[in-house]
N, CA, C and O atoms as CSV, one atom per row, in Angstrom:
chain,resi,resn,atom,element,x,y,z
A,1,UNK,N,N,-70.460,136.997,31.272
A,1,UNK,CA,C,-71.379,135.904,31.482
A,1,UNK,C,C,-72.613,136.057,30.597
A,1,UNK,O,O,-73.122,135.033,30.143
A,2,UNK,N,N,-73.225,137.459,30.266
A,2,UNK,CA,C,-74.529,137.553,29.834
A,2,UNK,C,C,-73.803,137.086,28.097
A,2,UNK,O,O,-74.729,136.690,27.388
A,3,UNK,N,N,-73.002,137.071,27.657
A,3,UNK,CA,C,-72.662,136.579,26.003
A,3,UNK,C,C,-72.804,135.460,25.896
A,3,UNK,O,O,-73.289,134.809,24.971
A,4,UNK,N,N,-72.144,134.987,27.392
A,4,UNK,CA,C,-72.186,132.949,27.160
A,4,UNK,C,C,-73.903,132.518,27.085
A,4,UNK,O,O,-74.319,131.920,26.092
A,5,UNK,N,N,-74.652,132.813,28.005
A,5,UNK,CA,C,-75.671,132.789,28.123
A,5,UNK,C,C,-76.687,133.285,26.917
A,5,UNK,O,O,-77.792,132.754,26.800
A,6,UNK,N,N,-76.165,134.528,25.866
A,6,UNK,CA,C,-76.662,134.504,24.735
A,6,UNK,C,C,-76.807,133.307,23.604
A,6,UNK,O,O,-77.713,132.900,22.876
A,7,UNK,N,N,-75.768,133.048,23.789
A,7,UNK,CA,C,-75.020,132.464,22.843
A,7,UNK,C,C,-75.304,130.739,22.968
A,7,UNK,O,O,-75.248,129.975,22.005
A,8,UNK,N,N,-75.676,130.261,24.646
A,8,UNK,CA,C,-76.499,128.757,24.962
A,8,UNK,C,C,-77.527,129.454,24.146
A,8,UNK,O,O,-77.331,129.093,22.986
A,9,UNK,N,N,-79.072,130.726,24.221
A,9,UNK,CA,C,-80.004,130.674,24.161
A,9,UNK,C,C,-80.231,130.175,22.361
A,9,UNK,O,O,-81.116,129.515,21.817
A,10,UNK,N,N,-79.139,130.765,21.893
A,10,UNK,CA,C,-79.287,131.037,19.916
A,10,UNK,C,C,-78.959,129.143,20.238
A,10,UNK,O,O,-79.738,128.199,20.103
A,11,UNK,N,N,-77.849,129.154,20.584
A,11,UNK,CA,C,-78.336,127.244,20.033
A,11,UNK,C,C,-79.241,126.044,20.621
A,11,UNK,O,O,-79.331,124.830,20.436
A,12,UNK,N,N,-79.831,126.965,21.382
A,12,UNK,CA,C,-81.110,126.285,21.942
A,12,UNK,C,C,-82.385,126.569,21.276
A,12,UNK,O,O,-83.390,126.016,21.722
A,13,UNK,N,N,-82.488,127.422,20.183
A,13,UNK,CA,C,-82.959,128.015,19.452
A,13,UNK,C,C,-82.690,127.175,18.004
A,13,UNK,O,O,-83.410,126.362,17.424
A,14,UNK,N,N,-81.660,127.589,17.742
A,14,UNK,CA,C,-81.171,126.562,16.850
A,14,UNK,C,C,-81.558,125.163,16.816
A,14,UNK,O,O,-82.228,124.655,15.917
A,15,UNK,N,N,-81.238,124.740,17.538
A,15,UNK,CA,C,-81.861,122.779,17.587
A,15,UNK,C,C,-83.210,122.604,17.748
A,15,UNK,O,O,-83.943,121.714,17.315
A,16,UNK,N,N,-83.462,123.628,18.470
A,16,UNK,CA,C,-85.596,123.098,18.739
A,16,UNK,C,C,-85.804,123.643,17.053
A,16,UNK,O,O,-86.542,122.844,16.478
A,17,UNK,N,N,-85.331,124.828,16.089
A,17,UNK,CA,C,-86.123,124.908,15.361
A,17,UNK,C,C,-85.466,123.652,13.948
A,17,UNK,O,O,-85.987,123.413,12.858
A,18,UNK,N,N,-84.300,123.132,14.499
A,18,UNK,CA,C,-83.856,121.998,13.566
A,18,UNK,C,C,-84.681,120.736,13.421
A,18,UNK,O,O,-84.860,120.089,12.390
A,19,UNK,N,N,-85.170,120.492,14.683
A,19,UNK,CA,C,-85.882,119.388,14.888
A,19,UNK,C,C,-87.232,119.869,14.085
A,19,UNK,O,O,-87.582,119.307,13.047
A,20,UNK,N,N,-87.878,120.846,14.604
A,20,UNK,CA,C,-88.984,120.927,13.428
A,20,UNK,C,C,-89.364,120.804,12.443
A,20,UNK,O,O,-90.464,120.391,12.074
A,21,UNK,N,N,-88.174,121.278,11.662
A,21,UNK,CA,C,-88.241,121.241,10.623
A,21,UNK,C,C,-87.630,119.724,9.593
A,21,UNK,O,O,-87.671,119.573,8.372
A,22,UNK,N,N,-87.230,119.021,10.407
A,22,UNK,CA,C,-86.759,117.820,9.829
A,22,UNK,C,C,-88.018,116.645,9.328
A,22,UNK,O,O,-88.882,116.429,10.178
A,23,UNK,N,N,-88.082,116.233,8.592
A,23,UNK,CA,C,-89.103,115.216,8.316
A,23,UNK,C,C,-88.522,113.875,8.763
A,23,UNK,O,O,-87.418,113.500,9.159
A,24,UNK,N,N,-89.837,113.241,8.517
A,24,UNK,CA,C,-89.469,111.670,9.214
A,24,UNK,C,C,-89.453,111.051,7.681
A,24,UNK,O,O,-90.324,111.344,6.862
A,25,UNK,N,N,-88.271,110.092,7.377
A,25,UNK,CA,C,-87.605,109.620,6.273
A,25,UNK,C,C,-88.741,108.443,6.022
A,25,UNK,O,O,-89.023,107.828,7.050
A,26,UNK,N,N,-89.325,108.097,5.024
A,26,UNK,CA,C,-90.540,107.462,4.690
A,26,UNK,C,C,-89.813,106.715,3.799
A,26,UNK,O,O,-89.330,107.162,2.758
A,27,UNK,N,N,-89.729,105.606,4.181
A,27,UNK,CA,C,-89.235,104.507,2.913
A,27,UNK,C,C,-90.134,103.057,2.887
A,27,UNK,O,O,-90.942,102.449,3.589
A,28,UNK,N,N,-89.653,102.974,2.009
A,28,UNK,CA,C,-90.742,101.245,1.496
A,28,UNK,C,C,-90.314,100.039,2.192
A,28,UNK,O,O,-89.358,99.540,1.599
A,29,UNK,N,N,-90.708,99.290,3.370
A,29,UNK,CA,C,-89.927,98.273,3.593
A,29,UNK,C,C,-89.478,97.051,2.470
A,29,UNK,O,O,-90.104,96.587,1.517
A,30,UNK,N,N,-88.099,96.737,3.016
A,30,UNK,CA,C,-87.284,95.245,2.505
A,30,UNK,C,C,-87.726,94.232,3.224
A,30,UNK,O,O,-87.760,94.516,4.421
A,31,UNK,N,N,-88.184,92.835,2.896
A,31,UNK,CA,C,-88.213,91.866,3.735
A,31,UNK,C,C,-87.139,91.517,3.588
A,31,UNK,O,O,-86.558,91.934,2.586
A,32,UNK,N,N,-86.237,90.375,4.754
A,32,UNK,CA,C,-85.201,90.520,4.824
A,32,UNK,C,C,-85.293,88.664,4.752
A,32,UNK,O,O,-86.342,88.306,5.289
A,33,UNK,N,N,-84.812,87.973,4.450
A,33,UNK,CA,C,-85.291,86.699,4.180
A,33,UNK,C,C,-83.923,85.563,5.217
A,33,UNK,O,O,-82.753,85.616,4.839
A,34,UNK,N,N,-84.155,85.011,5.961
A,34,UNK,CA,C,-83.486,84.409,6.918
A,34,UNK,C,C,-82.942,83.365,6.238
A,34,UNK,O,O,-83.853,82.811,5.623
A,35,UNK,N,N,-81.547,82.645,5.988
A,35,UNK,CA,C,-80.818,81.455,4.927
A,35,UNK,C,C,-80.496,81.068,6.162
A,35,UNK,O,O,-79.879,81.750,6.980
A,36,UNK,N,N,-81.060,79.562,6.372
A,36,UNK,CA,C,-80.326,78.596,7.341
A,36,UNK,C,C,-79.400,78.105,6.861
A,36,UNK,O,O,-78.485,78.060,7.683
A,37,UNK,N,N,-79.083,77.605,5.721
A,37,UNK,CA,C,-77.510,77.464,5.008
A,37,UNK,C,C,-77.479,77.501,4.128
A,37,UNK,O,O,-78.485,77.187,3.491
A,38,UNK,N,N,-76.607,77.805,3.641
A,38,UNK,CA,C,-75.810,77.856,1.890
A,38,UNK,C,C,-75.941,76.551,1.079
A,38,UNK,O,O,-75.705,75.418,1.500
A,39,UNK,N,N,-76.382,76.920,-0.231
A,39,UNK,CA,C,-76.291,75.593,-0.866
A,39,UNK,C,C,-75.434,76.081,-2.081
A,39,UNK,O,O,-74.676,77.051,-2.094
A,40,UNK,N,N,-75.700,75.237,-3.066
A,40,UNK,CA,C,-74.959,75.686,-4.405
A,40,UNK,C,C,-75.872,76.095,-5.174
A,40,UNK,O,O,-77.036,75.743,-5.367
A,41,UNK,N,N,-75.187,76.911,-5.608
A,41,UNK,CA,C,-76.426,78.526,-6.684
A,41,UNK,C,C,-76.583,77.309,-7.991
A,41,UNK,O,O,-75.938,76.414,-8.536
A,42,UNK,N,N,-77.667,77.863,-8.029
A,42,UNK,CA,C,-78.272,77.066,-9.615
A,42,UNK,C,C,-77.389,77.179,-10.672
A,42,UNK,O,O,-77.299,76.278,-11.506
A,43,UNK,N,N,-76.784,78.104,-10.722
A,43,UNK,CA,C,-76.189,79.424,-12.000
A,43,UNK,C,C,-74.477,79.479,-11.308
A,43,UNK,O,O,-74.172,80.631,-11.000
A,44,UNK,N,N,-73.502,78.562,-11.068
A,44,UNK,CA,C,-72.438,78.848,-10.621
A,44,UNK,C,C,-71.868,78.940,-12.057
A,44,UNK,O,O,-70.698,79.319,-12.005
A,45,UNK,N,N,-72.182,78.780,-12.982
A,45,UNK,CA,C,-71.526,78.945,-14.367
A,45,UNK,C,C,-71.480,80.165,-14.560
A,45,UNK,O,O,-72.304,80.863,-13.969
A,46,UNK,N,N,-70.218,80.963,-15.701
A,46,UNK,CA,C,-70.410,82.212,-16.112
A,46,UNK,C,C,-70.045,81.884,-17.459
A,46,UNK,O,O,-69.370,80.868,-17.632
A,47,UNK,N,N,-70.412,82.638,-18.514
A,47,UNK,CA,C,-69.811,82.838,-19.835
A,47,UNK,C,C,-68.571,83.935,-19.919
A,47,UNK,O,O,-68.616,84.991,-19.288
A,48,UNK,N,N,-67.456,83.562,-20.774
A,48,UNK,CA,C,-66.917,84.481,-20.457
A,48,UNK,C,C,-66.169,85.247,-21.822
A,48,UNK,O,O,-65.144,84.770,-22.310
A,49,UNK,N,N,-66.887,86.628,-22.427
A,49,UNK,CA,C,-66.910,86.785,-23.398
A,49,UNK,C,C,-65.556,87.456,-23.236
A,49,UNK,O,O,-65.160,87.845,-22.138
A,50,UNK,N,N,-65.008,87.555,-24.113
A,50,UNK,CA,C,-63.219,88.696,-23.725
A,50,UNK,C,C,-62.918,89.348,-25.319
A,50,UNK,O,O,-63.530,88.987,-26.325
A,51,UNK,N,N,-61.964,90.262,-25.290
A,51,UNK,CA,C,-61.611,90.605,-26.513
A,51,UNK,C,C,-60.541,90.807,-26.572
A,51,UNK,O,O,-59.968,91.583,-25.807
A,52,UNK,N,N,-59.726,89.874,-27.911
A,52,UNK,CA,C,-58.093,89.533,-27.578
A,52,UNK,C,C,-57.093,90.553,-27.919
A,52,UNK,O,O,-57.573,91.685,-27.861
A,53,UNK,N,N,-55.997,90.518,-28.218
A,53,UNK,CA,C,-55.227,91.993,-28.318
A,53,UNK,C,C,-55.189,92.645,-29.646
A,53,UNK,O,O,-54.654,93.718,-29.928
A,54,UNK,N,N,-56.052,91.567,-30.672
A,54,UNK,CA,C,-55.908,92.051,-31.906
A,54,UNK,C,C,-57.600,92.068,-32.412
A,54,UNK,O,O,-58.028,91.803,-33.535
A,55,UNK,N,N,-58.368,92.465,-31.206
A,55,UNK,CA,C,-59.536,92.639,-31.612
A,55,UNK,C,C,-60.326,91.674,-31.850
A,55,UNK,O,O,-61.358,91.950,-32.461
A,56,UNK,N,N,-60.072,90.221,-31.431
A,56,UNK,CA,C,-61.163,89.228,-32.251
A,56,UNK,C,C,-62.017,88.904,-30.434
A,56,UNK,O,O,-61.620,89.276,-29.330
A,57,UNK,N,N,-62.967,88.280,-30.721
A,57,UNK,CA,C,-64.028,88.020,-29.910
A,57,UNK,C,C,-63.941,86.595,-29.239
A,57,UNK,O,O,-64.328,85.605,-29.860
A,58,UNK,N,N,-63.369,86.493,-27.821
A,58,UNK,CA,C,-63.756,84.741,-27.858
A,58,UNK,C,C,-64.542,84.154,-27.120
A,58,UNK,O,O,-63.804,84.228,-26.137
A,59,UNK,N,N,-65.404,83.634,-26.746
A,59,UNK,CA,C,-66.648,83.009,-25.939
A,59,UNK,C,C,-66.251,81.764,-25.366
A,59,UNK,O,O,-66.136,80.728,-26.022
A,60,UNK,N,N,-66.017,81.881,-23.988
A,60,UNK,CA,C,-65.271,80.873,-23.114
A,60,UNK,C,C,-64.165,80.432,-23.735
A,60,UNK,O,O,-64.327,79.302,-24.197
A,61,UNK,N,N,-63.147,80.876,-23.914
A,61,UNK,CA,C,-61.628,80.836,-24.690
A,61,UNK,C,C,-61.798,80.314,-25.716
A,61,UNK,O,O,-60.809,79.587,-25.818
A,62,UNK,N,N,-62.704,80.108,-27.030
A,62,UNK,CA,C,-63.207,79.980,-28.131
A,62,UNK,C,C,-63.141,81.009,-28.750
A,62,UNK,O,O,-63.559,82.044,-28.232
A,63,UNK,N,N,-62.552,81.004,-30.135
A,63,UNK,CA,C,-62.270,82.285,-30.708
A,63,UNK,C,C,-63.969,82.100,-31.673
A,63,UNK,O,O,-64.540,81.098,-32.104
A,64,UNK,N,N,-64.272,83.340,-31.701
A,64,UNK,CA,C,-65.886,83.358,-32.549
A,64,UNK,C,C,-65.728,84.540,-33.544
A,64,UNK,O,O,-65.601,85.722,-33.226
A,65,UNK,N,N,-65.764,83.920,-35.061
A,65,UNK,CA,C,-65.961,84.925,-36.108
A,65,UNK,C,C,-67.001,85.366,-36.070
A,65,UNK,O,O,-68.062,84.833,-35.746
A,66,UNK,N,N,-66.627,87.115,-36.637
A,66,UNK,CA,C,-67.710,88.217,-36.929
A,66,UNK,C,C,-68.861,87.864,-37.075
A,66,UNK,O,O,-69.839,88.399,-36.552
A,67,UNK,N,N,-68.860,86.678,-37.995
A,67,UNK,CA,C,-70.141,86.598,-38.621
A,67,UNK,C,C,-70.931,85.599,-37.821
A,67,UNK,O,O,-72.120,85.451,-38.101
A,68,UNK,N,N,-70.451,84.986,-36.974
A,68,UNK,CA,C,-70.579,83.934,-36.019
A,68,UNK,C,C,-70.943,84.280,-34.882
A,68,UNK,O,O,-71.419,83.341,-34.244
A,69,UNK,N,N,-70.913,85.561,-34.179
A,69,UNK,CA,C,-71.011,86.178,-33.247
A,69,UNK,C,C,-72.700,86.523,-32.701
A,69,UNK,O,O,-73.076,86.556,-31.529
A,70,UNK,N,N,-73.206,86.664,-33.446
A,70,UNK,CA,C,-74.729,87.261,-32.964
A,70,UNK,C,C,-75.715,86.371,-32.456
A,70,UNK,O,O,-76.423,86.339,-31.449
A,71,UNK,N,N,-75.467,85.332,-33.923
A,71,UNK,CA,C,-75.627,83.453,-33.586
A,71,UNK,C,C,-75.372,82.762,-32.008
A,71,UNK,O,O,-76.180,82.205,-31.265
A,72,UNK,N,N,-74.165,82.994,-31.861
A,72,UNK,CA,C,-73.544,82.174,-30.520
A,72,UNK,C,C,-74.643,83.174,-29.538
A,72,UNK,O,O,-75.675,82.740,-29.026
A,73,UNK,N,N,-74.141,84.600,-29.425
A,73,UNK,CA,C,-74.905,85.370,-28.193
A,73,UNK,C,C,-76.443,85.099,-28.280
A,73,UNK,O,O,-77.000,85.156,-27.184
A,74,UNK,N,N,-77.565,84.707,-29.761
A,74,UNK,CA,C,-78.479,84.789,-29.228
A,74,UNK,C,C,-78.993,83.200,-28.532
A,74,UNK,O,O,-80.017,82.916,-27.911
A,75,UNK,N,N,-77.828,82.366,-28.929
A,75,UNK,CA,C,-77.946,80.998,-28.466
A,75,UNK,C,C,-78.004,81.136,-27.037
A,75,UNK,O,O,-78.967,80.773,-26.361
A,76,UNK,N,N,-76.971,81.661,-26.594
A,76,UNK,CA,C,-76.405,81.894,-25.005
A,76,UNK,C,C,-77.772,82.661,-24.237
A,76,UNK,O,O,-77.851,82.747,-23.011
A,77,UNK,N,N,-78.684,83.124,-25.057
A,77,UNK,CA,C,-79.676,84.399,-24.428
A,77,UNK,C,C,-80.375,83.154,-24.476
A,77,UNK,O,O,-80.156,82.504,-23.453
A,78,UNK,N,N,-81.023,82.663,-25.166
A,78,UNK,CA,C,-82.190,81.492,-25.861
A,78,UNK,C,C,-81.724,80.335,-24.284
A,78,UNK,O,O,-82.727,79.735,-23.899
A,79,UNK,N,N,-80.987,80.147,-23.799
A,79,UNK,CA,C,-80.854,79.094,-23.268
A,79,UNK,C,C,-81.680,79.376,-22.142
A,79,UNK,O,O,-81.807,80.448,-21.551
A,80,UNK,N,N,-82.498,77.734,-21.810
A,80,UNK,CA,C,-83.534,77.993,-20.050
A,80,UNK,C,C,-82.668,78.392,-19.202
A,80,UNK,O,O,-82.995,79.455,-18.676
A,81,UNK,N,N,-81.570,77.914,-18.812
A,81,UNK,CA,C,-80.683,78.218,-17.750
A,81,UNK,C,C,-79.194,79.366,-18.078
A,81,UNK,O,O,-78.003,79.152,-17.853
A,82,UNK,N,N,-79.740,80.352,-18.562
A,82,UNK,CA,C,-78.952,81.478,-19.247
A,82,UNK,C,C,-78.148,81.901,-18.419
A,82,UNK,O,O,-78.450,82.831,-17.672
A,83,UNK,N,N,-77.002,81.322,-18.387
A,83,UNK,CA,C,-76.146,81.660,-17.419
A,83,UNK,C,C,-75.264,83.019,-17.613
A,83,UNK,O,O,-74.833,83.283,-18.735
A,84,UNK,N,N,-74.978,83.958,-16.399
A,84,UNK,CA,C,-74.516,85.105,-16.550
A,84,UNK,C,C,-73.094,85.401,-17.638
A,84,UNK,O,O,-72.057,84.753,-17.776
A,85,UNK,N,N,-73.542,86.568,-18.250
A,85,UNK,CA,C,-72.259,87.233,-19.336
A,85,UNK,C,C,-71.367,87.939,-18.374
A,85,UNK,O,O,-71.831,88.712,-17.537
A,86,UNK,N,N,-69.742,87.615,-18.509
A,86,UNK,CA,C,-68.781,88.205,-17.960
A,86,UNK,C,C,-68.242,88.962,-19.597
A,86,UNK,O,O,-68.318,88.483,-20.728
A,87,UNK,N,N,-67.844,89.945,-19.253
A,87,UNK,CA,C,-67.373,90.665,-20.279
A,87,UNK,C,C,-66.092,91.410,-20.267
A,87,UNK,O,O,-66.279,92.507,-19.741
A,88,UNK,N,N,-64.562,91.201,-20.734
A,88,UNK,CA,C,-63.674,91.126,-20.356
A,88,UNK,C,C,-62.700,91.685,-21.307
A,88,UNK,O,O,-63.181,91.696,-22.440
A,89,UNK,N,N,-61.186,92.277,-21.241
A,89,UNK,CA,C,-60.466,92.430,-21.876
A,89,UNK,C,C,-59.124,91.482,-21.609
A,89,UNK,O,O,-58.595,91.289,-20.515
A,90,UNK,N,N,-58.838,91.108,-22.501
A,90,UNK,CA,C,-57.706,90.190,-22.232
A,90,UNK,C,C,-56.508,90.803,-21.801
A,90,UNK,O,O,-56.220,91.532,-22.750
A,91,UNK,N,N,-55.484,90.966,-20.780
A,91,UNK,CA,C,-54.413,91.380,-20.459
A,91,UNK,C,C,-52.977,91.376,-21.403
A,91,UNK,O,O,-51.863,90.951,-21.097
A,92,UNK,N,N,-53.319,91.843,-22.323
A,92,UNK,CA,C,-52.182,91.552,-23.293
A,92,UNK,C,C,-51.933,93.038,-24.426
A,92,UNK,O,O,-52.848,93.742,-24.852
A,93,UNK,N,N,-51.059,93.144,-24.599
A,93,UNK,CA,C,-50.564,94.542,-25.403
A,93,UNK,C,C,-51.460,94.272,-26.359
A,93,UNK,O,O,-51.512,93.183,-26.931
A,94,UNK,N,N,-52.569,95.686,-26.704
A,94,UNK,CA,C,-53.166,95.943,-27.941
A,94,UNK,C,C,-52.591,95.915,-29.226
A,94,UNK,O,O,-51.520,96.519,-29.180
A,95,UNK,N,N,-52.825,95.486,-30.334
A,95,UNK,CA,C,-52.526,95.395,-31.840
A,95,UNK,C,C,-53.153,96.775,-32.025
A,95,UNK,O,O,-52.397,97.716,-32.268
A,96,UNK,N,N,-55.050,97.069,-31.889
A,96,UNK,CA,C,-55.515,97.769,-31.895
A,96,UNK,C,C,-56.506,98.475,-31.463
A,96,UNK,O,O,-57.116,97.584,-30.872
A,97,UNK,N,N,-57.167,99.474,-31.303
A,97,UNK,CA,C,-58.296,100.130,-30.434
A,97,UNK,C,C,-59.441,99.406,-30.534
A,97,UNK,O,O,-60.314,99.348,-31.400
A,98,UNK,N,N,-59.188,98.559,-28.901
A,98,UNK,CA,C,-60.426,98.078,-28.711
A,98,UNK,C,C,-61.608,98.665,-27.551
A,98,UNK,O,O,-62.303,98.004,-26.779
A,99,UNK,N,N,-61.533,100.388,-27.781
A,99,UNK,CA,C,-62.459,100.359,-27.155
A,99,UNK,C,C,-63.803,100.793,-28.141
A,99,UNK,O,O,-64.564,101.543,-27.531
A,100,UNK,N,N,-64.184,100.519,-29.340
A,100,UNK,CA,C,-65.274,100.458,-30.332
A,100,UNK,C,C,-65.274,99.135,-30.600
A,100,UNK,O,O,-66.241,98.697,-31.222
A,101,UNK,N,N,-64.394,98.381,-30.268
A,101,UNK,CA,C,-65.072,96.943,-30.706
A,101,UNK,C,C,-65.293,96.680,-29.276
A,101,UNK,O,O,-66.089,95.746,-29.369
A,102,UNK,N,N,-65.119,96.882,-27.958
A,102,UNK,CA,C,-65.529,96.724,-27.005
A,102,UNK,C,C,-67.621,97.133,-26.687
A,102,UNK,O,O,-68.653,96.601,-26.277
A,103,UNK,N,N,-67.008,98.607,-27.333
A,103,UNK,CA,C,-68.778,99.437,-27.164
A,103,UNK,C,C,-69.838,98.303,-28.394
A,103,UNK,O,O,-71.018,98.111,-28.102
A,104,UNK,N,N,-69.413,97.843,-29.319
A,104,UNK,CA,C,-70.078,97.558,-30.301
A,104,UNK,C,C,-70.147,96.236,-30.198
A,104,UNK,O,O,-71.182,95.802,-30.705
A,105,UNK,N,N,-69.115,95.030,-29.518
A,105,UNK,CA,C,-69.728,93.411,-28.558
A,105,UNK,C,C,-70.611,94.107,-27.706
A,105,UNK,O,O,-71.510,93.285,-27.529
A,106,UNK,N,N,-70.933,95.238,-27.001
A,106,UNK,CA,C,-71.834,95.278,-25.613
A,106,UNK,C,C,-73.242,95.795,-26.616
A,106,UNK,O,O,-74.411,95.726,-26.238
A,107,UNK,N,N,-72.983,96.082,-27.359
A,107,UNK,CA,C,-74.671,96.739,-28.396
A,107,UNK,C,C,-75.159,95.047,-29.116
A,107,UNK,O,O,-76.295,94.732,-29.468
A,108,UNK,N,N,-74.138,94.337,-29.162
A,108,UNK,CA,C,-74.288,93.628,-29.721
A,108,UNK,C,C,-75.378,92.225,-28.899
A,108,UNK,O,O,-76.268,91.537,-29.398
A,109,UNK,N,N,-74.818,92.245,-27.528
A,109,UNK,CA,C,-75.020,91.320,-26.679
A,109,UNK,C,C,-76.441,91.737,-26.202
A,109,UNK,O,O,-77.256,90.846,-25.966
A,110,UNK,N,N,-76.849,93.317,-26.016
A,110,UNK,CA,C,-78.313,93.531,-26.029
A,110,UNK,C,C,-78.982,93.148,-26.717
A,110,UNK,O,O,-79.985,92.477,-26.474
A,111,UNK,N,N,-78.465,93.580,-28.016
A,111,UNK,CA,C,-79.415,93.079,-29.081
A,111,UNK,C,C,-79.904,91.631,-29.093
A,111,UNK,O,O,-81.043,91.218,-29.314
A,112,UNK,N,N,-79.052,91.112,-28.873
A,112,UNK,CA,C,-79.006,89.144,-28.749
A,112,UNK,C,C,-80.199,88.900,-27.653
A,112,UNK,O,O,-81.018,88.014,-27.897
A,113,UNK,N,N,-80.307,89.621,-26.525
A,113,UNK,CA,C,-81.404,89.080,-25.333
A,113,UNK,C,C,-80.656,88.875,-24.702
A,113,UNK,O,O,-80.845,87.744,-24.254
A,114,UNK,N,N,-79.584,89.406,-24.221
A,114,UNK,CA,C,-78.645,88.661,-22.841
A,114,UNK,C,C,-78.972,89.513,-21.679
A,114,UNK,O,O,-78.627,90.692,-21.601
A,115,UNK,N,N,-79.619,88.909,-20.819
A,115,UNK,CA,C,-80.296,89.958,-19.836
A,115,UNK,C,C,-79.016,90.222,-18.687
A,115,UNK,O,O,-78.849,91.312,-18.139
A,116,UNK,N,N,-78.163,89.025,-18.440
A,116,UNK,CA,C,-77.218,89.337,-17.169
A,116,UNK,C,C,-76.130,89.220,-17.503
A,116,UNK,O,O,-75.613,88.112,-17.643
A,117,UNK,N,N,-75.296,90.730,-17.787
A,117,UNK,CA,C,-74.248,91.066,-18.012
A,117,UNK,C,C,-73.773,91.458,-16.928
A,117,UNK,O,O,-74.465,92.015,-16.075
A,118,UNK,N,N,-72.479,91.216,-16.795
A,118,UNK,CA,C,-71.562,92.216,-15.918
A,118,UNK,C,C,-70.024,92.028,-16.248
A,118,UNK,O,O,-69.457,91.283,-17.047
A,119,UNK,N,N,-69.499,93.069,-15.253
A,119,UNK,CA,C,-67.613,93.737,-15.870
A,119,UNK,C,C,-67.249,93.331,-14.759
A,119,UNK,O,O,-67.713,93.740,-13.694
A,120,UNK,N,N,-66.065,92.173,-14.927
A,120,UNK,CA,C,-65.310,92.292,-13.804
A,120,UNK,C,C,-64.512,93.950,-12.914
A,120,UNK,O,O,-64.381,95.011,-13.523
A,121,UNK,N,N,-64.189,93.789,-11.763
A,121,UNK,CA,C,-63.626,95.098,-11.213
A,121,UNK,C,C,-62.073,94.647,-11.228
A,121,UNK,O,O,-61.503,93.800,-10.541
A,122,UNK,N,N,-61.620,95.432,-12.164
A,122,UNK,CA,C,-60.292,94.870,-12.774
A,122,UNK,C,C,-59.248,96.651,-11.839
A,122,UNK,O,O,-59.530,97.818,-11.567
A,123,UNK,N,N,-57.920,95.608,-11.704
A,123,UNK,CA,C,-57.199,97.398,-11.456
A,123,UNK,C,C,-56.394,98.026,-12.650
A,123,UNK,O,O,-56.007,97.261,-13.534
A,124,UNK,N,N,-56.083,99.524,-12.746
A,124,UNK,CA,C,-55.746,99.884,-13.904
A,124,UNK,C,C,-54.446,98.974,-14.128
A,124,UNK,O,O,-53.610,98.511,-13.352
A,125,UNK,N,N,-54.662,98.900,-15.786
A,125,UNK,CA,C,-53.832,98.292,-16.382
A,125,UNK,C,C,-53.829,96.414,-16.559
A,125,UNK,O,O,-53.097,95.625,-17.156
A,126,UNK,N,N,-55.021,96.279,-15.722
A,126,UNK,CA,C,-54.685,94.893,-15.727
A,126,UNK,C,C,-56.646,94.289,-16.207
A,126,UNK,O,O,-57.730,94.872,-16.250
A,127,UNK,N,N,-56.199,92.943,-16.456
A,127,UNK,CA,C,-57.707,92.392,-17.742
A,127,UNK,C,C,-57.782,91.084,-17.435
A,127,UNK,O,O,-57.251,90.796,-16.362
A,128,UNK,N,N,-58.313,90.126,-18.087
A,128,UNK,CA,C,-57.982,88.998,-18.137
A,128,UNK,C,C,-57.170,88.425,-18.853
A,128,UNK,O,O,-56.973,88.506,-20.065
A,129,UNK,N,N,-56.462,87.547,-17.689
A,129,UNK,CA,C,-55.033,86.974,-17.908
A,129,UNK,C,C,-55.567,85.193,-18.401
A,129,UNK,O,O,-56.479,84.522,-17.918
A,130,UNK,N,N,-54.439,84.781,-19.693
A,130,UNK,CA,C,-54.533,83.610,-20.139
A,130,UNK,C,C,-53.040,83.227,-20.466
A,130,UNK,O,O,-52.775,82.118,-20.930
């Protein structure tokens, strides 16, 4: 009996000195903003930049030459209502390695002013399908 009784005292020991030592978690409040209903988003448009299996660039299923490219993106940045960049690989057997022309459209699209990019969440092996 006197071991069991050791052995309550150490984790009674244990927790009072756990609690001491714990701090109280200090964070910044969120206001949390109450939506009585849904309307339609200003911005339901997306752009949708992709890169095809042989490496060329197309901007909303528009194929866009090299040299044509920086033009269109800083147009798309320049616009009042700059609607979000989707950035995409097309689902189709590679010709060739597009993951440097992938890294080098995304250096490209900074450079332009495109502030709202994002990657679809695609599963392996699969891209955008046309």
């Amino acid at each position: 009996m006197m071991p069991l009784i050791d052995v309550v005292f150490l984790l009674l020991t244990f927790f009072i000195y756990a609690m001491v030592v714990m701090v109280e978690l200090k964070s910044s409040g969120v206001e949390l903003i109450s939506v009585e209903g849904a309307g339609a988003s200003v911005s339901d448009r997306v752009v949708l930049v992709e890169v095809d299996g042989r490496g060329g660039v197309l901007i909303d299923g528009r194929a866009v030459a090299d040299d044509e490219l920086d033009a269109a993106l800083r147009e798309l940045a320049g616009r009042a209502d700059a609607p979000p960049v989707v950035v995409a690989m097309q689902d189709v057997k590679a010709d060739v390695d597009r993951g440097p022309i992938h890294q080098s459209l995304l250096a490209r699209i900074s450079r332009a002013g495109v502030k709202r990019v994002s990657f679809p969440k695609l599963e392996a092996g699969s891209g955008v399908s046309r």
